[in-house]
C-alpha positions in Angstrom: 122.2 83.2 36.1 124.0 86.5 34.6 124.0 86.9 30.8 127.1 86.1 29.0 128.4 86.6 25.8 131.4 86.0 23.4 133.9 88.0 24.4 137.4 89.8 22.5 139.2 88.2 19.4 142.1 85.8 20.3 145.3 86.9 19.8 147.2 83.6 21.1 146.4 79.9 20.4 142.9 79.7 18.1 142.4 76.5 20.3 141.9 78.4 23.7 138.0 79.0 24.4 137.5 83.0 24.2 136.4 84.5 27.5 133.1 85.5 28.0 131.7 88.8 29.4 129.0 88.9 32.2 126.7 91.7 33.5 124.5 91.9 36.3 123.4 93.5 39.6 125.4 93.5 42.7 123.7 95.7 45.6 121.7 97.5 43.0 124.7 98.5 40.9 125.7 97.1 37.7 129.0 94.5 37.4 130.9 93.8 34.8 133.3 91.0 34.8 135.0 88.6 32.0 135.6 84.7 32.3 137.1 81.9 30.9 137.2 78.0 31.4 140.5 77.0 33.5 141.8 73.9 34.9 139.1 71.1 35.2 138.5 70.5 39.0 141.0 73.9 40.1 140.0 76.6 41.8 139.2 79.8 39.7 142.0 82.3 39.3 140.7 85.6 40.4 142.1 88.4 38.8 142.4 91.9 40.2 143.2 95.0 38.8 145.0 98.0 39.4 143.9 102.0 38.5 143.1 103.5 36.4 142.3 100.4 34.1 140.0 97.4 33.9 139.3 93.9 33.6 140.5 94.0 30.2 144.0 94.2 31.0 143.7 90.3 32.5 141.9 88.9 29.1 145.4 87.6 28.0 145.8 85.6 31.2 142.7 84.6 31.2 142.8 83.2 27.4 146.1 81.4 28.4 144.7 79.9 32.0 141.4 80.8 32.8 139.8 82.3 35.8 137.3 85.8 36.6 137.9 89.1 35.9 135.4 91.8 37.2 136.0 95.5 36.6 136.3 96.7 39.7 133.4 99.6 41.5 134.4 102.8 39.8 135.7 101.5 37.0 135.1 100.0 33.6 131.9 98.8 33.0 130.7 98.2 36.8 128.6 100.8 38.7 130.1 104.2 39.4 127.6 105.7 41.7 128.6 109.0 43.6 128.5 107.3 47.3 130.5 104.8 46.4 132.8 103.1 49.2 136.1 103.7 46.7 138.3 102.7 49.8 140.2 99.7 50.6 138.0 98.7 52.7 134.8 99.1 50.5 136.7 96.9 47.6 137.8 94.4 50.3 133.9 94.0 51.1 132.6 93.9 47.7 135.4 91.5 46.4 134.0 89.2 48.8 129.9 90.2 47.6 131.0 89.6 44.2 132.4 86.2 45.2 129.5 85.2 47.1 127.6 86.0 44.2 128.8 84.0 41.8 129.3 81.4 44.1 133.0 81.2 44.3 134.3 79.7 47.8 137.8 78.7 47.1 140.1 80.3 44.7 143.8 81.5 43.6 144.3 84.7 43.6 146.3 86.9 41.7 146.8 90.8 42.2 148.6 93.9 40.4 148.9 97.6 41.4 145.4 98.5 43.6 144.4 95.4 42.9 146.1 94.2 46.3 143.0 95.1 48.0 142.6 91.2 47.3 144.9 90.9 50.1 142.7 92.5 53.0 140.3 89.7 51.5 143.0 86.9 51.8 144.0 88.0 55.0 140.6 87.9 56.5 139.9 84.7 54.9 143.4 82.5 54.6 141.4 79.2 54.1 139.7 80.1 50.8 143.0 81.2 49.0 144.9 78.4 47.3 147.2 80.2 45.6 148.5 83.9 45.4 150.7 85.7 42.8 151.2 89.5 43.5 152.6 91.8 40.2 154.1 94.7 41.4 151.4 95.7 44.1 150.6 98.4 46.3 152.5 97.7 49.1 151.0 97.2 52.5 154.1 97.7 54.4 155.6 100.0 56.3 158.0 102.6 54.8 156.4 103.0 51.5 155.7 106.9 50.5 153.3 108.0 47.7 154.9 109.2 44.1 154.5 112.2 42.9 150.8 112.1 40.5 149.5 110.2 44.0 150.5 113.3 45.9 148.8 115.6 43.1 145.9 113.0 43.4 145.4 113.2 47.8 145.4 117.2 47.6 142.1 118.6 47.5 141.6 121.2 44.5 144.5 119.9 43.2 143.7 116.1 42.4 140.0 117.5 40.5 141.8 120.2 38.3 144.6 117.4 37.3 141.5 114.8 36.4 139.7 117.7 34.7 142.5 118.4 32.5 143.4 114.9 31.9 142.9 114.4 28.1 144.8 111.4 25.9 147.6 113.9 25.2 147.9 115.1 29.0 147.4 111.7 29.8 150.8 110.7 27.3 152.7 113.0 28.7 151.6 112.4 32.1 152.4 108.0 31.7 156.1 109.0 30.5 156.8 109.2 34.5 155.3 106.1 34.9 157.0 104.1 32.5 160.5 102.6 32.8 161.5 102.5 29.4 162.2 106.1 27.9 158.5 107.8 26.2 154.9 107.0 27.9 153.0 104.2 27.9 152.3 102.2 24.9 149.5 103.5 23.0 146.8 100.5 23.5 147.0 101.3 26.8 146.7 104.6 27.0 143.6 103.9 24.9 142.0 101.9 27.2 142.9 103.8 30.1 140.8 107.1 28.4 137.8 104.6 27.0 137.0 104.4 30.7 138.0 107.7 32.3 134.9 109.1 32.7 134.1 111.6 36.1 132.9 108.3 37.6 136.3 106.7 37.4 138.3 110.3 38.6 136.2 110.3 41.7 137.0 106.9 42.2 140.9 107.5 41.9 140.3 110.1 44.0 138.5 108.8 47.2 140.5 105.8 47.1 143.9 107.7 47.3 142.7 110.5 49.7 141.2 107.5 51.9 144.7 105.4 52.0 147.7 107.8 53.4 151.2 105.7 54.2 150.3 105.0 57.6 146.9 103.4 56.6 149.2 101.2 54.2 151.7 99.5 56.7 149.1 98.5 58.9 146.7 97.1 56.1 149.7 94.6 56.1 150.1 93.5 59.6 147.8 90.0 58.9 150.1 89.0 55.6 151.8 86.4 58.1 148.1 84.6 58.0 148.1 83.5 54.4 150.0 80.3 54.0 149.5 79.4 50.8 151.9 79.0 48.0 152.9 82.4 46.7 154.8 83.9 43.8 156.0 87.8 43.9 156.9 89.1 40.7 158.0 92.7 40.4 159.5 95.0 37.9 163.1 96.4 39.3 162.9 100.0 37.5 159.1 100.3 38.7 159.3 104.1 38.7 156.1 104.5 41.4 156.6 101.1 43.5 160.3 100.6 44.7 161.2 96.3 44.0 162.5 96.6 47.5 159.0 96.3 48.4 158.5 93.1 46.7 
């Protein structure tokens, strides 16, 4: 069995068990996930998240409810090897590795930002999903254009000078466009955004972006009708990069 280990300080009710953090090997390349003891009997919340962050932006939920975490290929603490598949595809596969390998059948699944590559996995597999909450995801579904850093991102030349040049001041300045309040980003998450922002992480951004044009998204979508089970959609209406028409 993988190692684990105590994992951040609490920040919410000192009677909640702490998460723990786990590393292994997953076709040759380290892993890196977080856990924490849910529901008795329930299926495991999986928690999926979005770019450019981590695991560590779910260790809240999972203090509060349980479930698994895993920093996704490319970035935080899992493997970030050159010839990566960073594609929607290649997460969709290794989602369902990683599940198989910790021996996960059925679970509840809950996705923000690129994290909805859980959904190619749902689709493909309605059955094992008990449960599905989506937090202002990537939209698979027609009509939905790229903002203006993605664009920056999917032009070649372009998208490596921007990551070259992205230091925690750029990256300030940059986050004010993708906040919806007035200023950038709070500044704990700006910090954990640049703990992990290493070239691994850029090339990551990159390939998956460059990989995933509009037209890719809308048809990503078109087995969403094949996932039955309860679902919740929560979105933030002034979402500056992801319309809440989409929601």
């Amino acid at each position: 069995m993988p190692e684990a280990r105590g994992g951040s300080p609490r920040d919410y009710d000192p009677r909640l068990p702490p998460t723990a953090e786990h590393r292994d090997t997953l076709d040759g390349q380290p892993v890196f996930w977080r856990s924490a003891a849910g529901e008795a009997g329930a299926a495991p919340v999986l928690h999926v998240h979005g770019v450019p962050t981590s695991a560590d932006d779910w260790t809240p939920f999972l203090e509060r409810g349980g479930g698994i975490a895993p920093d996704l290929p490319g970035f935080g603490r899992s493997g970030k090897r050159a010839d990566g598949a960073y594609t929607m595809e290649g997460y969709d596969r290794w989602l369902e590795a990683f599940l198989d390998h910790i021996e996960v059948d059925r679970f509840r699944l809950l996705v923000h930002d690129w994290g909805g590559v859980g959904l190619l996995l749902a689709q493909r597999f309605p059955e094992r999903v008990e449960r599905l909450a989506i937090v202002n995801a990537v939209p698979f579904l027609p009509g939905y254009r790229w903002h203006r850093l993605a664009r920056m991102w999917r032009a070649a030349g372009v998208g490596e000078v921007l990551m070259g040049a992205t230091s925690r001041f750029a990256l300030k300045q940059l986050s004010r466009e993708a906040n919806a309040t007035k200023g950038p980003l709070p500044a704990g998450m700006l910090d954990g955004v640049m703990a992990g922002f290493d070239l691994g992480t850029q090339r990551a951004v990159l390939r998956l972006y460059r990989s995933s044009p509009p037209e890719k998204l809308a048809l990503a979508g078109l087995g969403l009708g094949r996932i039955d089970c309860p679902a919740l959609v929560v979105w933030g209406d002034r979402d500056p990069y992801i319309p809440a028409e989409f929601a």
